[in-house]
VORONU-754819 format. One record per residue (C-alpha): residue number from 1; residue in one letter; x negated, y, z. Coordinates in Angstrom, 3 decimals, always signed. Example, Ala and Ser with C-alpha at 12.3 -4.5 7.8 and 13.67 -1.06 7.14 Angstrom:
num;residuo;east;north;up
1;a;-12.300;-4.500;+7.800
2;s;-13.670;-1.060;+7.140
END
This chain:
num;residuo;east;north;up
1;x;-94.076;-242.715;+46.002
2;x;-90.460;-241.877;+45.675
3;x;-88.950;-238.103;+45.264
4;x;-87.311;-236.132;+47.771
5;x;-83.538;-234.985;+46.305
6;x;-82.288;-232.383;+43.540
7;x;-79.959;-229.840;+44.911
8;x;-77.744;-227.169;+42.612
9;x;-75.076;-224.526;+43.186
10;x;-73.057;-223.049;+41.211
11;x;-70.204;-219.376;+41.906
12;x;-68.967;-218.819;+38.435
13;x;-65.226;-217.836;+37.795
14;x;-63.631;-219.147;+34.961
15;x;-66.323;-221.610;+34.233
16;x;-65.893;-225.143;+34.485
17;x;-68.457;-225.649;+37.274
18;x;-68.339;-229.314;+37.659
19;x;-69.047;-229.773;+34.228
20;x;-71.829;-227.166;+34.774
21;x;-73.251;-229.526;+37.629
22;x;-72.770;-232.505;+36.237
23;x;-75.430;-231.377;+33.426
24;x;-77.542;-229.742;+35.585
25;x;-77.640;-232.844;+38.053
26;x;-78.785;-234.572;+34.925
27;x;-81.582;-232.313;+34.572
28;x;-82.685;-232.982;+38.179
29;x;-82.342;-236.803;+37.828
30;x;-85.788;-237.512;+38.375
31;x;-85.352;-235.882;+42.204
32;x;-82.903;-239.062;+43.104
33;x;-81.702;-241.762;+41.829
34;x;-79.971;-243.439;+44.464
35;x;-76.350;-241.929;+44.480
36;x;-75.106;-238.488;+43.355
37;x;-72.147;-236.415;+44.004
38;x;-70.375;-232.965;+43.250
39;x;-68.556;-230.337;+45.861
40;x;-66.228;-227.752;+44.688
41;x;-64.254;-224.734;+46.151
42;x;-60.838;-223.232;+44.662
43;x;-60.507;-220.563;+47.340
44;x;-58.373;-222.491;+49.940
45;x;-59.869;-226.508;+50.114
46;x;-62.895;-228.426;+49.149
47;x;-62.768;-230.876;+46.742
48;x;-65.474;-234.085;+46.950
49;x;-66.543;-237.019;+44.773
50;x;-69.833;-238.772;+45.516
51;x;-70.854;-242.010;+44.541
52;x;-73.946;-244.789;+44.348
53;x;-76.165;-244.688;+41.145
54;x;-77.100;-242.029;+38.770
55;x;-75.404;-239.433;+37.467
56;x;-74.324;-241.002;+34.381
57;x;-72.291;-244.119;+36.549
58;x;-71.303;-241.523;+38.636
59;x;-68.857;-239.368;+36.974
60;x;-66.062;-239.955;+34.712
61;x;-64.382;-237.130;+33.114
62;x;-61.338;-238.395;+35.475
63;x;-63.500;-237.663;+38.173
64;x;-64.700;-234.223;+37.013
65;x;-61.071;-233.041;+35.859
66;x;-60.192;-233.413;+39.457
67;x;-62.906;-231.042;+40.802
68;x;-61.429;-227.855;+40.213
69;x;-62.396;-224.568;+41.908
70;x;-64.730;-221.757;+40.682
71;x;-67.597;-223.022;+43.389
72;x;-69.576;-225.894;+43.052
73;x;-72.521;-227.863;+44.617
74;x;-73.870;-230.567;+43.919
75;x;-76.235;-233.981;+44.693
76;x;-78.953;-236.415;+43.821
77;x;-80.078;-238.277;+46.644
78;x;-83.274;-240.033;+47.274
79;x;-83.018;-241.513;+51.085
80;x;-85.771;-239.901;+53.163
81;x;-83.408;-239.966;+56.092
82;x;-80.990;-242.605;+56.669
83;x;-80.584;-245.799;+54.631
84;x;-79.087;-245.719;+50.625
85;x;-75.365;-246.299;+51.258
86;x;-72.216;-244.802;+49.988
87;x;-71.429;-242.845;+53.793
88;x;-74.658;-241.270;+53.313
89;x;-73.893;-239.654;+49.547
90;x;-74.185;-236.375;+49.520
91;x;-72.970;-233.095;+49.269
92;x;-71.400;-233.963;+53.200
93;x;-68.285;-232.487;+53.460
94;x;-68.065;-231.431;+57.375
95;x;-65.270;-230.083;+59.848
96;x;-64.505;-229.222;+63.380
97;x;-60.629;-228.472;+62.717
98;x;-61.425;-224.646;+62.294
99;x;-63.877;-224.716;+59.760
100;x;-64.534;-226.768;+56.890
101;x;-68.142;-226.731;+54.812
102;x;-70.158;-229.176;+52.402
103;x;-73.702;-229.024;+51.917
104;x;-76.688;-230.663;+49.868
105;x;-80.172;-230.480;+51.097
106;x;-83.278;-231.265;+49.948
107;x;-85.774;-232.099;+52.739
108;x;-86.078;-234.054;+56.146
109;x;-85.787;-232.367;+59.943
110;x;-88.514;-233.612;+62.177
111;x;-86.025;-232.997;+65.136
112;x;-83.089;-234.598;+63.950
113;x;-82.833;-237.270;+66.598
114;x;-82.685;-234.515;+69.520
115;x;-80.374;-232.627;+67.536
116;x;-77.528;-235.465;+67.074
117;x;-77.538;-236.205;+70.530
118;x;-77.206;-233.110;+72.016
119;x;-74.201;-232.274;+69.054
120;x;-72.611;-236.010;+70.232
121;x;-72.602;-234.989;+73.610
122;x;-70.771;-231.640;+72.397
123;x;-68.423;-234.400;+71.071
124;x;-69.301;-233.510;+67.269
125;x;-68.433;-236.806;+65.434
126;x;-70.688;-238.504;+62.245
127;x;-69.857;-240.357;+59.814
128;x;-73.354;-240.522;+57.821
129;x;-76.581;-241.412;+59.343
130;x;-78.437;-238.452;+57.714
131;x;-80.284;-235.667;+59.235
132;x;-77.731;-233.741;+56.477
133;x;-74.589;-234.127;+58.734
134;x;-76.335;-233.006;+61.236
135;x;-77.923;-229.806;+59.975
136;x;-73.896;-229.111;+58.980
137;x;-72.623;-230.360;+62.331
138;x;-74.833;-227.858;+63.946
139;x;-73.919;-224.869;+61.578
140;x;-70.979;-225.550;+62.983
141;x;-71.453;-225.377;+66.646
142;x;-73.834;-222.302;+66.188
143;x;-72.211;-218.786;+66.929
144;x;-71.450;-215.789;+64.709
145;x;-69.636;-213.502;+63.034
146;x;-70.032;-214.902;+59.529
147;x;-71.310;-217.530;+58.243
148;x;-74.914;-216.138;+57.529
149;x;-75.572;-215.305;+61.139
150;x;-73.917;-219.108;+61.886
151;x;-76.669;-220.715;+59.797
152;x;-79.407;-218.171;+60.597
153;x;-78.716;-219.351;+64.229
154;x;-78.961;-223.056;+63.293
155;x;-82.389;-222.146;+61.390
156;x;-83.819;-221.406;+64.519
157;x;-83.364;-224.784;+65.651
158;x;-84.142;-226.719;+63.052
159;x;-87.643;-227.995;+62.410
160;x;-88.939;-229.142;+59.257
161;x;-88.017;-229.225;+55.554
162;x;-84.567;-228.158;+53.991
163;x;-83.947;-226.370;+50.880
164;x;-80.246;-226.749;+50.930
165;x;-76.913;-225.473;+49.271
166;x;-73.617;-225.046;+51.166
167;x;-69.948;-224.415;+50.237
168;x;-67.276;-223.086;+52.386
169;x;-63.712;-222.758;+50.592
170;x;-64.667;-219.221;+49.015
171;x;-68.421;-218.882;+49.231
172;x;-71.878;-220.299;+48.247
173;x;-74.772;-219.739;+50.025
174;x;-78.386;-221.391;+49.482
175;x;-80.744;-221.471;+52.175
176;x;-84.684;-222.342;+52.482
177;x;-86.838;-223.317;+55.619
178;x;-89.592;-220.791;+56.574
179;x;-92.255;-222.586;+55.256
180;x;-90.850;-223.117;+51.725
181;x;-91.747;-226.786;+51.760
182;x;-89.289;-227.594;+49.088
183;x;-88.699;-225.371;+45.932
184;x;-85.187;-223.884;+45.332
185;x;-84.167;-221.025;+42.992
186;x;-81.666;-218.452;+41.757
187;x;-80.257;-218.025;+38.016
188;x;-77.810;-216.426;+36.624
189;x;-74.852;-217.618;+34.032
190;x;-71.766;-215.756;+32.136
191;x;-71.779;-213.331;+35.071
192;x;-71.980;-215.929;+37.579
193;x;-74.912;-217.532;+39.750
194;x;-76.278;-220.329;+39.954
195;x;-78.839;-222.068;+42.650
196;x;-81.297;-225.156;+41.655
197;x;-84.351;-227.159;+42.613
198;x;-86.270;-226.280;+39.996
199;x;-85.988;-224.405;+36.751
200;x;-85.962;-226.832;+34.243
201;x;-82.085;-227.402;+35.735
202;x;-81.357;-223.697;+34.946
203;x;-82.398;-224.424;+31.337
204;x;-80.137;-227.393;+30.752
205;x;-77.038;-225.209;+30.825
206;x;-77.969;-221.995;+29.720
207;x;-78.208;-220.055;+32.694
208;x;-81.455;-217.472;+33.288
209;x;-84.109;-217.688;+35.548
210;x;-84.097;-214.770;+38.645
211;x;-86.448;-215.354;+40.829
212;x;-87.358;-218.159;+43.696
213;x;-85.578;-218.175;+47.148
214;x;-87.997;-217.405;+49.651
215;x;-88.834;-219.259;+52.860
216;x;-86.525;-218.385;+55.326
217;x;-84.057;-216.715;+53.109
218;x;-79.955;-217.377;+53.344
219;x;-78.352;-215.788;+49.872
220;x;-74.772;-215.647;+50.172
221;x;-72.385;-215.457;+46.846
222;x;-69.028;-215.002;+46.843
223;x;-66.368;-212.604;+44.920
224;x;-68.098;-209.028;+45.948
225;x;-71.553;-210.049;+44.591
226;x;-75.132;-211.824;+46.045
227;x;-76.332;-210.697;+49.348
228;x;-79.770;-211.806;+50.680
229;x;-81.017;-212.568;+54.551
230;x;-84.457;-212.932;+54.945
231;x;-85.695;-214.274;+58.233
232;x;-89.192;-214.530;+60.164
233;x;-92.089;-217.266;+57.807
234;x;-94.934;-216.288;+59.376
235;x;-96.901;-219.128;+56.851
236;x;-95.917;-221.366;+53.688
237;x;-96.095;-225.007;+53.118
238;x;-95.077;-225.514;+49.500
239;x;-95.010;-229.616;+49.438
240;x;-98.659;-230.027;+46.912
241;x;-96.645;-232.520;+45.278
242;x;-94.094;-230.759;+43.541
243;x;-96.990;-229.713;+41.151
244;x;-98.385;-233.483;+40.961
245;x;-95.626;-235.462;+40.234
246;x;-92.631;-234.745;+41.610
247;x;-91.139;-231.742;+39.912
248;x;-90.647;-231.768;+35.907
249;x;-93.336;-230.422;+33.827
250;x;-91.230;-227.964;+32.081
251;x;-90.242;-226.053;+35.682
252;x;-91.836;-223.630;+37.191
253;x;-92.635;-222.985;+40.637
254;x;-94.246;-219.809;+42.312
255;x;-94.766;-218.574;+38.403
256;x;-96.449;-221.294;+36.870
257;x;-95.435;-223.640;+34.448
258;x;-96.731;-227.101;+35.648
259;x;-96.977;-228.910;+32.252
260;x;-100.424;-226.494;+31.934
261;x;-101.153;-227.082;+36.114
262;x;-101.347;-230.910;+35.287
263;x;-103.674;-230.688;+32.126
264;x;-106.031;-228.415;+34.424
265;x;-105.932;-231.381;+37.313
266;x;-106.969;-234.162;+34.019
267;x;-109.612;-231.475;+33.326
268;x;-110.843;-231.358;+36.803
269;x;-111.247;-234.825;+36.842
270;x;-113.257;-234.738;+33.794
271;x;-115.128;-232.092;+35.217
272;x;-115.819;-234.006;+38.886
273;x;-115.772;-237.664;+37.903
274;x;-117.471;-237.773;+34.012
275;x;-117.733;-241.490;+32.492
276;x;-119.050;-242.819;+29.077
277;x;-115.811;-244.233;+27.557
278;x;-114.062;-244.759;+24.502
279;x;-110.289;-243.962;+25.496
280;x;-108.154;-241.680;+27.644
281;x;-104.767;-242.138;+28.670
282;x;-102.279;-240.885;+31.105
283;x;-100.024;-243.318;+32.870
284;x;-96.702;-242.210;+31.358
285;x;-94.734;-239.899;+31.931
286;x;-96.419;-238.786;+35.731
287;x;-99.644;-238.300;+34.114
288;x;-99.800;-237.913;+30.521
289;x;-100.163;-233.976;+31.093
290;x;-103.068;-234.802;+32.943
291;x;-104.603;-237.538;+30.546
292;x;-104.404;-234.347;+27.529
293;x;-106.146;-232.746;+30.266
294;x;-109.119;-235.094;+30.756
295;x;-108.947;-236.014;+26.788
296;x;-109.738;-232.276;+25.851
297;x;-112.206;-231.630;+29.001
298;x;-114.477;-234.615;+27.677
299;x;-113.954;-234.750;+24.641
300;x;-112.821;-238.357;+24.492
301;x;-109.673;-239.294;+22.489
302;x;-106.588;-239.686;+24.045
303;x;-103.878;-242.138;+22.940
304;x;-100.824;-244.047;+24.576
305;x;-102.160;-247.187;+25.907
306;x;-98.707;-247.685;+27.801
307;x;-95.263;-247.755;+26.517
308;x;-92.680;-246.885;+29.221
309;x;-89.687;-248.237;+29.187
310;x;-87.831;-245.515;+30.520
311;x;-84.175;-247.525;+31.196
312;x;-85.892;-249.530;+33.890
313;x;-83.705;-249.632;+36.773
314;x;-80.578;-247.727;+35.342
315;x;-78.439;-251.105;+35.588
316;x;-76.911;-252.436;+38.945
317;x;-78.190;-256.012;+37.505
318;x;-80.653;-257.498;+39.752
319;x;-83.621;-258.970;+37.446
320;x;-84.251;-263.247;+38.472
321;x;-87.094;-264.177;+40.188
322;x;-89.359;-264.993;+37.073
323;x;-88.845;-261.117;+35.745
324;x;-89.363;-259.405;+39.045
325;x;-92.826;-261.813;+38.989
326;x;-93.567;-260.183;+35.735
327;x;-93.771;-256.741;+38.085
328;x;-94.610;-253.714;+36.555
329;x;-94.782;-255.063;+33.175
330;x;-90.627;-254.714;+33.304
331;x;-92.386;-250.542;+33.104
332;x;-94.339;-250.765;+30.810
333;x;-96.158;-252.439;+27.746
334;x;-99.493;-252.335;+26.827
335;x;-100.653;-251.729;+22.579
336;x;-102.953;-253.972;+22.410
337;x;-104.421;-253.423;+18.957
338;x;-105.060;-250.005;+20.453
339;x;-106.854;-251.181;+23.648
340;x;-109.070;-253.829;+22.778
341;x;-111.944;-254.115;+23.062
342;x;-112.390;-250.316;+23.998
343;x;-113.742;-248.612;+27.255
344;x;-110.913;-246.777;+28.728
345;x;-110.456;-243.600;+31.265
346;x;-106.741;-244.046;+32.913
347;x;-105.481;-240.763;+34.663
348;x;-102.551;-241.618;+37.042
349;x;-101.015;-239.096;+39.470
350;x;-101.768;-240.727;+42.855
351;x;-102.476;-244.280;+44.798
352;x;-100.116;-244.425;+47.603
353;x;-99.854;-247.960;+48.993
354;x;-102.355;-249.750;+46.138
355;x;-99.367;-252.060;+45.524
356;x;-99.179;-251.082;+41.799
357;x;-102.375;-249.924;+40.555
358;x;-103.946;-252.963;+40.500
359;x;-100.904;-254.762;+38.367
360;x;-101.327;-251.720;+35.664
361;x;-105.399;-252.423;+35.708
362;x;-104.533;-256.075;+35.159
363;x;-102.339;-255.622;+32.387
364;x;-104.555;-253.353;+30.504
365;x;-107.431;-255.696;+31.102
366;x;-104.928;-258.433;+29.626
367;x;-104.255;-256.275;+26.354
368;x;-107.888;-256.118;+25.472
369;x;-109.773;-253.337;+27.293
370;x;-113.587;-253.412;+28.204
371;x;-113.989;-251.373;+30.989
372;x;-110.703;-249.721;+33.110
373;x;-111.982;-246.287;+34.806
374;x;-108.846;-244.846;+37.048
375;x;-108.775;-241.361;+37.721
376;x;-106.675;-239.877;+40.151
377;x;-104.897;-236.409;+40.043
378;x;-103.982;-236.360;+43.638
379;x;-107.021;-236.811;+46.739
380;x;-106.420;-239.901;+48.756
381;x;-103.514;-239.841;+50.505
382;x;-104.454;-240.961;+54.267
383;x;-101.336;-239.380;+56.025
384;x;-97.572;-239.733;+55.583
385;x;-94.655;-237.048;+54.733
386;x;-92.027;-236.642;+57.448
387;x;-90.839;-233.555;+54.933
388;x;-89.048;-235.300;+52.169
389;x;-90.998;-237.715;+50.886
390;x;-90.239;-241.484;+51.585
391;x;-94.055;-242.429;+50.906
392;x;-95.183;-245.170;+53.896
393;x;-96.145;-244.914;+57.197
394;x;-100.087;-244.609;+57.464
395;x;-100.710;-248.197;+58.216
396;x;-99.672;-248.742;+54.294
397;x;-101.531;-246.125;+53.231
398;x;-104.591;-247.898;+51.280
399;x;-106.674;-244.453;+51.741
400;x;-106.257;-244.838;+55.230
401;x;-107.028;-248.643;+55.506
402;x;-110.290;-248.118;+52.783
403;x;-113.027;-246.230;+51.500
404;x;-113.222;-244.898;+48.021
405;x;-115.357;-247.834;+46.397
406;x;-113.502;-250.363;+48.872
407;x;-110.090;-248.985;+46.926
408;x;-111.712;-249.216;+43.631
409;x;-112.739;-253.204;+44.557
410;x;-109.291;-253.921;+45.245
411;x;-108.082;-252.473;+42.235
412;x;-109.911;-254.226;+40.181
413;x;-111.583;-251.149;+38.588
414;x;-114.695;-250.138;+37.124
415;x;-114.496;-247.319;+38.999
416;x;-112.462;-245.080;+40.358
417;x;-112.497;-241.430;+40.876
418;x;-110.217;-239.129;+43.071
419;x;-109.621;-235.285;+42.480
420;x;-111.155;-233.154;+44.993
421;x;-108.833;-231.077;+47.187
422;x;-110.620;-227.970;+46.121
423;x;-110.602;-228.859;+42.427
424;x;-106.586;-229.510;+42.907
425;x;-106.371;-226.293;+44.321
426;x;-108.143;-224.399;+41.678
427;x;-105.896;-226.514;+38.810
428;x;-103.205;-225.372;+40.413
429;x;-104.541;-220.980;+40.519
430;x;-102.627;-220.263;+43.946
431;x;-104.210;-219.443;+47.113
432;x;-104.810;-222.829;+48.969
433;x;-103.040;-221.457;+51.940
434;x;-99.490;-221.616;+49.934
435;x;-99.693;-225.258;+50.719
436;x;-98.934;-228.024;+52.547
437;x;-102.145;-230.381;+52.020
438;x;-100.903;-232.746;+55.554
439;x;-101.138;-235.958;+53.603
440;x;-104.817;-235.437;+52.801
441;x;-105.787;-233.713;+55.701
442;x;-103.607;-234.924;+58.506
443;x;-103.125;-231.317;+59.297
444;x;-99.328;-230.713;+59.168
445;x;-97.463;-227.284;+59.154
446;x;-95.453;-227.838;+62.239
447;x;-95.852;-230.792;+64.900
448;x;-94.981;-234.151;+64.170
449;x;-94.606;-237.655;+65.540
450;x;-96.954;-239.936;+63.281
451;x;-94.447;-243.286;+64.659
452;x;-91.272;-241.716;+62.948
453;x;-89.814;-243.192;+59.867
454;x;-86.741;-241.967;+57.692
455;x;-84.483;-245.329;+60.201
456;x;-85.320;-243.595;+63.689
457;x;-82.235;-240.931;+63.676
458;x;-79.945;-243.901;+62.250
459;x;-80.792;-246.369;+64.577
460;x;-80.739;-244.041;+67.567
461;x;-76.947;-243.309;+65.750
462;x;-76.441;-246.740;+65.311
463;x;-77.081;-247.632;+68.877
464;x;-75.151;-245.115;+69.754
465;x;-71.972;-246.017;+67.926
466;x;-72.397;-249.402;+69.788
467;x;-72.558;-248.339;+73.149
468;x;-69.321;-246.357;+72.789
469;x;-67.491;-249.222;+71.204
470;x;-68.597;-251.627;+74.292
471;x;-67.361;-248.483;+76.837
472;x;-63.824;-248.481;+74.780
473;x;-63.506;-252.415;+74.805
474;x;-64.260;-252.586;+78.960
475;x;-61.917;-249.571;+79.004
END
């Protein structure tokens, strides 16, 4: 399972704020990895520079001495709408000859498809295939008198996930869905403000935690202050997966620190799924909260069966065919004088497709170990995310293909035990109802078509584009 994107904003005269983003971007790396990019505002023009890769081969300080302005936004993308290319980098920098605004969001809209066409037949133009241009696109057809009631009006239309932040040449304003699917949240810094997806972002720089943005709520910052629209959520659908995996452990979200939230999911799992063994250990660094957890529940000692190496990935050098055969042992690296021989409880955070779970039982089984028991933090997944979360369509879903001892077979496990919904929801200590559970249950938040995937907008876009070209040429 991949992340959804990092998102951060930034209104802070006399502060360098692309240096400011540029460290908090690296604080939210683990959101995206695919490309990255920073926005800023001097008052009269936005300045943009977005690029594939991480943050650290994005930037240069060439690159940041050239985004000057007191406003800033910026970018890591993970695609869950449109393919990984350079056009689709974000923050989007958008215009209609009047107006000019950028904007980063976090999220996917279930109804972008409808959306583009009806803004291409209003003879709006794209240049991404992202349901990002066209959340901006439609800001700015929407009417208003400011720019709040502009997006407010374009919130009514959207459907789905967005925690987003948007620049216009003098103004910030960060904006949530009415469900709250994705976090997003409001610091403060040197008598500025600042807007992130999480917490832990806020820490990197200095800045001090205020409070969350709510679902439905537009906060607009600009030289007279912070002013705050909140519109109709009549329920929430926090994304369950923030506290799992995807957020850091050092954030928190609707008051709690996860790092804790994870060991209580480890101790559930102890609690629900008990087994005589020798060894615990978390698969790092998703689960090792959670393997504490377990470890301190049983009683069983817990020790790093797994190294990580955690610079996997972060070169544009594609590995030969005999290294990508070694698989996930590019990851990680067993200890064997620690495993063998021993009886061993592995926590992980969740089995999406069942592509790599077996390779890690394999391994371990190849450094020694007895017995492999996998435990799993998350309840099988049987339905996918159409709100930010590239995870598969349900077809490659092995909880939807398999029963729980049919999974564990396939593994190659000794057994295999999932957390309970109920005992996730009690690791977590918030009402169940603050969530959105639609990938165990199949019960989403809003409607949804089960047959879309994040290249349905691009190649309706794509088609499109090729359909006007042909009407030009037998012009």
């Amino acid at each position: 399972m991949h992340e959804s994107c990092g998102v951060f904003g930034i209104f802070a005269p006399n502060e360098d704020v692309a240096r400011l983003t540029f460290f908090a971007l690296f604080a939210l790396q683990h959101r995206g990895q695919e490309s990255s990019g920073i926005a800023t505002a001097d008052g009269r023009r936005i300045h943009v520079f977005t690029s594939m890769g991480r943050v650290a081969n994005v930037f240069t300080e060439d690159s940041l001495r050239q985004l000057t302005g007191y406003i800033a936004i910026g970018h890591n993308r993970y695609s869950t709408t449109g393919s990984s290319r350079a056009a689709n980098a974000q923050p989007i920098v958008v215009s209609n000859g009047a107006d000019t605004i950028a904007i980063a969001h976090n999220g996917n809209i279930i109804n972008a498809t409808h959306l583009y066409q009806e803004l291409s037949e209003q003879g709006y133009h794209f240049h991404s295939t992202t349901d990002s241009e066209v959340i901006a696109n439609l800001i700015l057809a929407s009417p208003g008198r400011n720019w709040t009631e502009r997006i407010r009006y374009a919130m009514r239309r959207l459907k789905g996930a967005y925690s987003m932040v948007i620049i216009t040449a003098n103004e910030l304003y960060a904006v949530r869905d009415p469900l709250g699917v994705r976090p997003l949240c409001l610091g403060t810094l040197n008598h500025g403000w600042v807007i992130a997806s999480e917490t832990c972002a806020l820490d990197h720089i200095g800045a001090g935690f205020v409070r969350e943005v709510e679902p439905s709520e537009i906060i607009t910052i600009n030289e007279h202050g912070i002013s705050s629209s909140i519109g109709e959520s009549t329920k929430k659908g926090l994304c369950i997966f923030e506290f799992i995996y995807f957020a850091r452990p050092d954030s928190v979200i609707s008051g709690k620190l996860l790092y804790p939230a994870r060991q209580a999911m480890g101790a559930g799992l102890a609690q629900e799924h008990p087994v005589d063994a020798d060894l615990v250990m978390g698969i790092p660094d998703s689960a090792t909260a959670a393997g504490t957890g377990y470890a301190r529940e049983s009683g069983i000692p817990v020790v790093e069966g797994l190294i990580k190496n955690r610079y996997v990935g972060r070169t544009f050098i594609e590995p030969d065919q005999r290294l990508r055969d070694l698989g996930v042992q590019l990851k990680f690296n067993p200890l064997p004088q620690v495993l063998s021989g021993e009886r061993l409880v592995v926590v992980d955070d969740s089995i999406v497709r069942g592509t790599t779970t077996p390779s890690v039982v394999r391994l371990l089984r190849k450094a020694g170990a007895r017995e492999v028991h996998m435990r799993i933090c998350a309840p099988p997944i049987k339905y996918p995310c159409f709100f930010g979360v590239d995870m598969a369509t349900r077809r490659e879903l092995i909880a939807a293909r398999m029963s729980v001892p049919e999974i564990c077979k396939f593994i190659g496990a000794d057994s295999l035990g999932y957390l309970s919904i109920e005992g996730l929801i009690k690791a977590v200590d918030l009402p169940r109802e603050n969530f959105c559970l639609a990938c165990f249950t199949g019960e989403y938040p809003v409607p949804v078509q089960l047959e879309m995937d994040k290249f349905t907008l691009e190649s309706v876009m794509t088609d499109r584009n090729r359909a006007f070209c042909e009407s030009t040429e037998d012009k």
